[in-house]
Kinemage of the C-alpha trace (Angstrom):
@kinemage 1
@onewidth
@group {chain A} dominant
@subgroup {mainchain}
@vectorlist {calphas} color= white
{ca unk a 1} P 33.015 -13.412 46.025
{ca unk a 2} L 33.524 -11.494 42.526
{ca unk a 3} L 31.551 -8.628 41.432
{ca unk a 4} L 29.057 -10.647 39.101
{ca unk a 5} L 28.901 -13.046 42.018
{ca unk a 6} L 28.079 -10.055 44.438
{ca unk a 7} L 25.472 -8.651 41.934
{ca unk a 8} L 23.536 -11.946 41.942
{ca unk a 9} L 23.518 -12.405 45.827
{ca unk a 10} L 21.868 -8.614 45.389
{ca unk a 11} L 19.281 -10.135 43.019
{ca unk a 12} L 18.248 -12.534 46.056
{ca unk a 13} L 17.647 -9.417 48.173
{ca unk a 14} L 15.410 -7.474 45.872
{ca unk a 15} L 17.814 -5.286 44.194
{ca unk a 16} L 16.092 -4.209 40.924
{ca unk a 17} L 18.009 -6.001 38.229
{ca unk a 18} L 16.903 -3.407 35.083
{ca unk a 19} L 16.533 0.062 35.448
{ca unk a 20} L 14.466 1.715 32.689
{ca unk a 21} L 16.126 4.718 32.035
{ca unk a 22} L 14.617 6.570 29.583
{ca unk a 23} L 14.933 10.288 28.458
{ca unk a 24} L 12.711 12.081 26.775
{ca unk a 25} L 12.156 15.425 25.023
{ca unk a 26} L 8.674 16.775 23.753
{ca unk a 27} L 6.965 13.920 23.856
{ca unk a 28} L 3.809 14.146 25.252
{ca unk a 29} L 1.992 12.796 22.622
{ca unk a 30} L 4.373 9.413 22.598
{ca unk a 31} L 5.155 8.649 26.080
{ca unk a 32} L 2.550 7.348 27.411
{ca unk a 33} L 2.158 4.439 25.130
{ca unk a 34} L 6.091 3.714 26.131
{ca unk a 35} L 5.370 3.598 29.620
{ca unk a 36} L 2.422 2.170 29.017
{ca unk a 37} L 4.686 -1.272 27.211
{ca unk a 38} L 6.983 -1.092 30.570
{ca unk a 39} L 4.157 -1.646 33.015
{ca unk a 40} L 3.175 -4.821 30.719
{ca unk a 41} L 6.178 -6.848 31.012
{ca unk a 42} L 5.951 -10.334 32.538
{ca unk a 43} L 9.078 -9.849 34.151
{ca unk a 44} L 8.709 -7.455 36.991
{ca unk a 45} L 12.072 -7.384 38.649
{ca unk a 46} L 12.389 -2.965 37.362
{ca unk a 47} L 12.188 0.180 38.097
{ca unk a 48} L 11.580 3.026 35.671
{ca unk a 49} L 13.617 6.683 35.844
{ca unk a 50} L 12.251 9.619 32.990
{ca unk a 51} L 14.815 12.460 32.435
{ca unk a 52} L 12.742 15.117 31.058
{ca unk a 53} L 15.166 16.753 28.906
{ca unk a 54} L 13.649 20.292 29.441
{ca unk a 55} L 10.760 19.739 27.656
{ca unk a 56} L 8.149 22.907 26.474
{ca unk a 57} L 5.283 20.349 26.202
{ca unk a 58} L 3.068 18.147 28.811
{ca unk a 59} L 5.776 15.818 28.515
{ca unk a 60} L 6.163 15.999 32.454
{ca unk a 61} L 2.661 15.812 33.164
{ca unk a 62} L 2.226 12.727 31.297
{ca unk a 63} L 5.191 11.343 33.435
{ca unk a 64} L 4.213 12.106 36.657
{ca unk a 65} L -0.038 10.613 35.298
{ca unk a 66} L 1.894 7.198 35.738
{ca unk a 67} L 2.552 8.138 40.280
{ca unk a 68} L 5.156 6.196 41.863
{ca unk a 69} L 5.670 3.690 39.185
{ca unk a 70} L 8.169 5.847 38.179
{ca unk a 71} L 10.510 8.328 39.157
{ca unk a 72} L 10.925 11.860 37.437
{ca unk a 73} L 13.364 13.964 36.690
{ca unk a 74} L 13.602 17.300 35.256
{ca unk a 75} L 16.830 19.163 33.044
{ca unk a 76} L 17.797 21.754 31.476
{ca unk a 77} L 18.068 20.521 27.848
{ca unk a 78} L 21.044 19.576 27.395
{ca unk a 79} L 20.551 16.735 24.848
{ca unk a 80} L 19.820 12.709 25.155
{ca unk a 81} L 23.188 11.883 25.994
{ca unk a 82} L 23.564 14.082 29.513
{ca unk a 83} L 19.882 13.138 30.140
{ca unk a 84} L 20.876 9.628 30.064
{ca unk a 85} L 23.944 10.083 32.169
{ca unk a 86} L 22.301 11.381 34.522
{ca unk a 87} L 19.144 8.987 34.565
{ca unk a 88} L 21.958 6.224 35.467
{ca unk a 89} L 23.223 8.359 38.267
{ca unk a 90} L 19.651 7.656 39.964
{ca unk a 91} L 19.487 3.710 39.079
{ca unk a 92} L 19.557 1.411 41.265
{ca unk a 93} L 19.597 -2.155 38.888
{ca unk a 94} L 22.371 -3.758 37.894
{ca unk a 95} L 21.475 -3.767 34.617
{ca unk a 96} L 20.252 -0.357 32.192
{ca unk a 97} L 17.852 -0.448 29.443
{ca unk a 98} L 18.289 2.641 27.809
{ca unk a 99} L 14.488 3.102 25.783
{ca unk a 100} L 13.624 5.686 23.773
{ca unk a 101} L 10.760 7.716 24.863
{ca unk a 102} L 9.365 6.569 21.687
{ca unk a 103} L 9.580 2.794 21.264
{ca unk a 104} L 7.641 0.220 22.101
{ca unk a 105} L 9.020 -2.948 23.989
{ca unk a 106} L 7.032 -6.441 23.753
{ca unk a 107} L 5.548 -7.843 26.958
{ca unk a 108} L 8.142 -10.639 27.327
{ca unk a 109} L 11.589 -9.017 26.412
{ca unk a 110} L 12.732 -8.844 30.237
{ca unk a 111} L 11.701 -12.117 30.625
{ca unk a 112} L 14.170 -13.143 27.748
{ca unk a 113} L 16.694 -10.661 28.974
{ca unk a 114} L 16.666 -11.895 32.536
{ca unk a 115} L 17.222 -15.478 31.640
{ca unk a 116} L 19.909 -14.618 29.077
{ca unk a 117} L 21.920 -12.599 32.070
{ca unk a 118} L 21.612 -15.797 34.546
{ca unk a 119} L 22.461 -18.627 32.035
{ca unk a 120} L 25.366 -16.737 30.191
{ca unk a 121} L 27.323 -15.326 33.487
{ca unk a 122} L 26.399 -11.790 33.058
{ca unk a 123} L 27.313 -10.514 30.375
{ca unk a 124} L 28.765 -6.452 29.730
{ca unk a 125} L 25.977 -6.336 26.883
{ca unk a 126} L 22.468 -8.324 26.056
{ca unk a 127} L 20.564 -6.949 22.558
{ca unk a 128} L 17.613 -7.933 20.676
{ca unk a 129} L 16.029 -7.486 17.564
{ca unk a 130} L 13.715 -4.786 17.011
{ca unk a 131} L 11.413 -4.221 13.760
{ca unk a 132} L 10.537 -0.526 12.435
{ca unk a 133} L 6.815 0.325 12.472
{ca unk a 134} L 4.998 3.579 11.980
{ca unk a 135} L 1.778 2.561 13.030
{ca unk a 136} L 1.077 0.601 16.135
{ca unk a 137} L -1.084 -2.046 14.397
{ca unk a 138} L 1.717 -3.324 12.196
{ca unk a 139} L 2.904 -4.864 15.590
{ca unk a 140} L -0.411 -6.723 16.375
{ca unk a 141} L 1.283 -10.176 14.689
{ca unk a 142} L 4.447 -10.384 16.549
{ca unk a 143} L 4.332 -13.066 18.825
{ca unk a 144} L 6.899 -14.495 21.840
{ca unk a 145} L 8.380 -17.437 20.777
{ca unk a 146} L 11.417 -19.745 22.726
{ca unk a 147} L 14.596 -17.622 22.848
{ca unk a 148} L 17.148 -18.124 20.083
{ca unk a 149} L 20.123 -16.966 21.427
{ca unk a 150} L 24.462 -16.883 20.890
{ca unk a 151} L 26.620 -15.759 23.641
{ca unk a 152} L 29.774 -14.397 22.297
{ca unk a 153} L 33.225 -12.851 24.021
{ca unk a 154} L 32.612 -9.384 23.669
{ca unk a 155} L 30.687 -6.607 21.650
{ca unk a 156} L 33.169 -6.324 19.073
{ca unk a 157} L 33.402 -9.752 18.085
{ca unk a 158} L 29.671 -10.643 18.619
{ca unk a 159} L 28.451 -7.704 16.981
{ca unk a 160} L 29.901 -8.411 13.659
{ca unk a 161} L 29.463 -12.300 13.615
{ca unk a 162} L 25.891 -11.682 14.813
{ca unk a 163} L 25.629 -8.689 12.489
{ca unk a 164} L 23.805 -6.482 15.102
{ca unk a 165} L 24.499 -2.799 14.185
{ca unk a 166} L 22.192 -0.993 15.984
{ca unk a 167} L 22.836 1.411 19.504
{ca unk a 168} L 21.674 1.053 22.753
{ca unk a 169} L 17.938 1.551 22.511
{ca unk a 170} L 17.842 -2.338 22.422
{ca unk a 171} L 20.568 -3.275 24.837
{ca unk a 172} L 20.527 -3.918 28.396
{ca unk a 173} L 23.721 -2.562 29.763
{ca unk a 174} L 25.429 -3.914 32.671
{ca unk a 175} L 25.804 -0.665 35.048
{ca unk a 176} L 29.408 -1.442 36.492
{ca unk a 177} L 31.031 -1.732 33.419
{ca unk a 178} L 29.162 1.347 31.692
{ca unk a 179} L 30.221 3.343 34.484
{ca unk a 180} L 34.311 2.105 34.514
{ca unk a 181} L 33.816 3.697 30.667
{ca unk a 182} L 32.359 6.820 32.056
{ca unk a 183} L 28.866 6.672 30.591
{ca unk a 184} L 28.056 8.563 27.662
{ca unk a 185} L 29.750 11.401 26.035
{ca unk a 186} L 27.971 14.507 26.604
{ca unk a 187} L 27.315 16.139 22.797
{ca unk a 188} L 23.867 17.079 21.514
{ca unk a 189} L 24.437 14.636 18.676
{ca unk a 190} L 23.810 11.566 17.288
{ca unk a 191} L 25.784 8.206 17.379
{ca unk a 192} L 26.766 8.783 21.218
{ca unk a 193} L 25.192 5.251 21.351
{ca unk a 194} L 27.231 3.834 18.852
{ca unk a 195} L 30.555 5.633 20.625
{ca unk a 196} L 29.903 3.960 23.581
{ca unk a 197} L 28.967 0.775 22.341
{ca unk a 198} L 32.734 0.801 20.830
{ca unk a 199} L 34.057 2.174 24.187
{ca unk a 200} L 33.026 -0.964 25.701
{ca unk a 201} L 34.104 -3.508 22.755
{ca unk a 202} L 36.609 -5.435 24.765
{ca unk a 203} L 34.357 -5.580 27.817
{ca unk a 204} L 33.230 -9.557 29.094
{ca unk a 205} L 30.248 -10.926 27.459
{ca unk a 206} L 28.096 -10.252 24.606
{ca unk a 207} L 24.783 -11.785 24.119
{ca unk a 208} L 22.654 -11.492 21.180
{ca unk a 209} L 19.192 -12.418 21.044
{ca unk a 210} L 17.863 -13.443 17.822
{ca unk a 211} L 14.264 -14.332 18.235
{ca unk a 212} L 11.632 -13.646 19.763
{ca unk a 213} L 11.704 -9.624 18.632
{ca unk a 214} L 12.541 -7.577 21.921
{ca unk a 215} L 11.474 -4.189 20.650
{ca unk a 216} L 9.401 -1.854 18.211
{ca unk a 217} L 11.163 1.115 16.597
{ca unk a 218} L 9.239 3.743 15.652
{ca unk a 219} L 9.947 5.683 12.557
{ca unk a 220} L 8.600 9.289 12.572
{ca unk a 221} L 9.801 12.559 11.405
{ca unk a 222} L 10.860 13.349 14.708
{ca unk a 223} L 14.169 11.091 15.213
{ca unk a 224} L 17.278 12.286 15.827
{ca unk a 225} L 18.843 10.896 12.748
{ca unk a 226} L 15.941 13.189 10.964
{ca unk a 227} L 18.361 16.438 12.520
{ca unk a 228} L 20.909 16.627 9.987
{ca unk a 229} L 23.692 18.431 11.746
{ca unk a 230} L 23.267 16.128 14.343
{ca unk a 231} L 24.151 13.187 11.882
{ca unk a 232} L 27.103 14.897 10.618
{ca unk a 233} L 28.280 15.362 14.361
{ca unk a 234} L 28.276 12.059 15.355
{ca unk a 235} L 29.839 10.761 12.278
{ca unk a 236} L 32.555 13.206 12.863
{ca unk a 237} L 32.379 11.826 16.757
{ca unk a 238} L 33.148 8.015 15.335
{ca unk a 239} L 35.440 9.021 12.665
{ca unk a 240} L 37.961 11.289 15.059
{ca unk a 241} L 37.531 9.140 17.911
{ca unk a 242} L 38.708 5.951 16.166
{ca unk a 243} L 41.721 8.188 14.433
{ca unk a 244} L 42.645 9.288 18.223
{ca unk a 245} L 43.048 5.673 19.870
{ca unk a 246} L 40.412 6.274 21.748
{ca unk a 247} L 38.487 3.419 20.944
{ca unk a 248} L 39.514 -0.302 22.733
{ca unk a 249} L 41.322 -2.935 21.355
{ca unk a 250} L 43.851 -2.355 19.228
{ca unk a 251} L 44.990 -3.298 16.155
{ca unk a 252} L 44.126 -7.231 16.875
{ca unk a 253} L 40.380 -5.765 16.625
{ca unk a 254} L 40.827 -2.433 14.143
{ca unk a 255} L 38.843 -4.354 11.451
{ca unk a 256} L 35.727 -4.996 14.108
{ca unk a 257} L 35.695 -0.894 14.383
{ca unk a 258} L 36.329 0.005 11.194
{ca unk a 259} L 33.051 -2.297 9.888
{ca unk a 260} L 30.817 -0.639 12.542
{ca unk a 261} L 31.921 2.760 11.910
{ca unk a 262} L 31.790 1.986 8.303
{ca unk a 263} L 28.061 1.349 8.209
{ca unk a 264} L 26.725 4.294 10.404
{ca unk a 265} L 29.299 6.243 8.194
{ca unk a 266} L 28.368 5.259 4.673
{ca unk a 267} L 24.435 5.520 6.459
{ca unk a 268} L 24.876 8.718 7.457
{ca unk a 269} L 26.671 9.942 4.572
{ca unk a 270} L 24.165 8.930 2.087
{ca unk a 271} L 21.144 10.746 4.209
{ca unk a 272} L 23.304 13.916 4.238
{ca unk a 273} L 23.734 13.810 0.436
{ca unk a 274} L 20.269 12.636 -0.377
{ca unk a 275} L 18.525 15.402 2.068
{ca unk a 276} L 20.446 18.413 0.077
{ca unk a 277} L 24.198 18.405 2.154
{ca unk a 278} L 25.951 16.984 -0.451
{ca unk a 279} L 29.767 18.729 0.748
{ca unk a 280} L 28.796 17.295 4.244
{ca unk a 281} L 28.307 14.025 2.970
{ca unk a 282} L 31.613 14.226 0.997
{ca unk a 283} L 33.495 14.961 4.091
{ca unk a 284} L 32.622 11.847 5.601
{ca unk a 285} L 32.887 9.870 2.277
{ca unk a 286} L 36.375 11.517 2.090
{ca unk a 287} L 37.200 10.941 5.897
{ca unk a 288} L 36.312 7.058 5.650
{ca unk a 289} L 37.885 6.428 2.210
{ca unk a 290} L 41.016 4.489 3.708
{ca unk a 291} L 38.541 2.179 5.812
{ca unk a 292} L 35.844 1.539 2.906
{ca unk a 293} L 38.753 0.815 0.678
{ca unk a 294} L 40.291 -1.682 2.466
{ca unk a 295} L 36.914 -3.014 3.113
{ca unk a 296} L 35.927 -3.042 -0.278
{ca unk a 297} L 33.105 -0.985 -0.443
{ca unk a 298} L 33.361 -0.595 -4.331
{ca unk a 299} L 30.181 0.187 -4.879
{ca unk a 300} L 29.906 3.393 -2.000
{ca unk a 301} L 32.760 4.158 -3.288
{ca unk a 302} L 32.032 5.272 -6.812
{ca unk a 303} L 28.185 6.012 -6.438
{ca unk a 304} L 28.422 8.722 -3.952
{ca unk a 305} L 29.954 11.183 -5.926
{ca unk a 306} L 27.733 10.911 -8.664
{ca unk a 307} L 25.275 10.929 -6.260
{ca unk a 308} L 26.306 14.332 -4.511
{ca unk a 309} L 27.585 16.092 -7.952
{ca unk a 310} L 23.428 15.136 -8.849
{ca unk a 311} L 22.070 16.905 -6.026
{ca unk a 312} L 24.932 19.884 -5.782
{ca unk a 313} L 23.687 20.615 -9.395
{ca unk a 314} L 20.318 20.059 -8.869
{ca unk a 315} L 20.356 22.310 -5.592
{ca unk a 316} L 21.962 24.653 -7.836
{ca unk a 317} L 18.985 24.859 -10.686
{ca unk a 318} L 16.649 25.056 -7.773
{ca unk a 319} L 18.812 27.947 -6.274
{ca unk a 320} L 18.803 30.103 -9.926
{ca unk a 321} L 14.796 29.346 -10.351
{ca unk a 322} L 14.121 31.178 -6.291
């Protein structure tokens, strides 16, 4: 019997086949209505693990409201990345849905999820579409729907055909293979998501599910990509990483990573120079030139300087007016 074999005769047995994991950080106010979206799904084959990433709030307390539907942890902080390494070290599924402590899944995503798994041979990755809210009535009209789905060879190629460029907070990870990869890098910055996304490119099985939308992302002044240095460190993370090798695949797929780190650079980028870090933004404009180049980015290419030469001299004129 092979592993994927093995881990459906474990299905048969009770075996949890997701595992929630879900870190969180100060978010008392938020959590709640997360769990809350867990406890609804139709599919009820999960268990849930919080990582309380030493939070200074009533994050905890609001954890532990919800008993032994889920189990606790507490850490020093140490940033989302360790806090979800760790939450996979107590999972027992087969698969990991890494949620944000801030998101909002809809009540039949498992369901969709679960199928996908069984009918495509489980696959290394499964993802959704999400849609950005602010407000939790500008979900009221999304509706489930029959699954539209492709199955695809790996992340790498079904990531760009599919054009899904978004990290894990929408992706159900198979456990065996996110563990043979060593889990997460353990930096206090963004894009660790993205990093190992690209560590497992070449792994079996992508699956990409189109419709109905799996999840809610909520847009608030507290995301990570709102903490500027951490931007700049995980561009910096993507950039050196794929100049080191360390990324799978080779040359036969170079053109798969360059297009994914090309859009979370040229994202990234832009927010640093339109937020008043115009140099950082040119060192990632300058680090990615060779990629964006051959990709033909034309139009990056010549607007962000103007762009950051604007704001350098208009940070300037702000500076001599203090």
């Amino acid at each position: 019997m092979n592993e994927r074999s093995e881990m459906t005769a474990r299905e048969n047995i009770g075996k949890p086949k997701f595992s929630f994991v879900i870190p969180t950080y100060n978010r008392a106010r938020l959590l709640a209505e997360t769990l809350a979206c867990v406890f609804e799904q139709t599919y009820k084959n999960h268990e849930t693990i919080i990582v309380d990433d030493g939070s200074t709030d009533e994050t905890v307390s609001v954890a532990k409201s919800f008993g032994d539907r889920v189990n606790v942890f507490s850490r020093d902080h140490g940033g989302c990345a360790a806090a979800r390494n760790y939450g996979v070290s107590q999972a027992s599924g087969d698969y990991i849905f890494f949620l944000d402590s801030d998101d909002l899944l809809f009540p039949w995503t498992l369901k969709h999820y679960a199928n996908a798994i069984e009918r495509e041979g489980w696959p290394t990755i499964v993802a959704g579409e999400l849609i950005v809210f602010r407000h939790r009535h500008e979900l009221d009209d999304i509706v489930d729907e029959p699954c539209v789905s492709l199955a695809y060879e790996n992340f790498f190629t079904g990531s760009i055909q599919s054009d899904f460029f978004f990290g894990t907070g929408v992706c159900a990870v198979l456990k065996s293979e996110f563990q043979k990869v060593g889990g997460f890098i353990e930096r206090d910055i963004a894009a660790t998501d993205s990093d190992l996304q690209f560590r497992l490119g070449v792994a079996p099985g992508f699956v990409k599910i189109d419709k109905p939308f799996a999840l809610g992302y909520r847009d608030h002044d507290e995301n990570i990509l709102k903490s500027y240095k951490k931007v700049f460190g995980g561009a910096q993370l993507l950039i050196v990483s794929e100049k080191s090798n360390r990324y799978p695949g080779g040359e036969a797929y170079r053109r798969h990573r360059e297009k994914h780190i090309g859009v979370r650079a040229r994202a990234m980028s832009l927010k640093l120079v339109r937020n008043e870090f115009p140099l950082k933004g040119m060192q990632i404009y300058f680090a990615t030139f060779p990629m964006n180049f051959r990709n033909l980015k034309w139009k990056y290419l010549l607007a962000l300087p103007v762009l950051a030469v604007a704001q350098w001299i208009s940070g300037s004129i702000r500076g001599r007016d203090k």
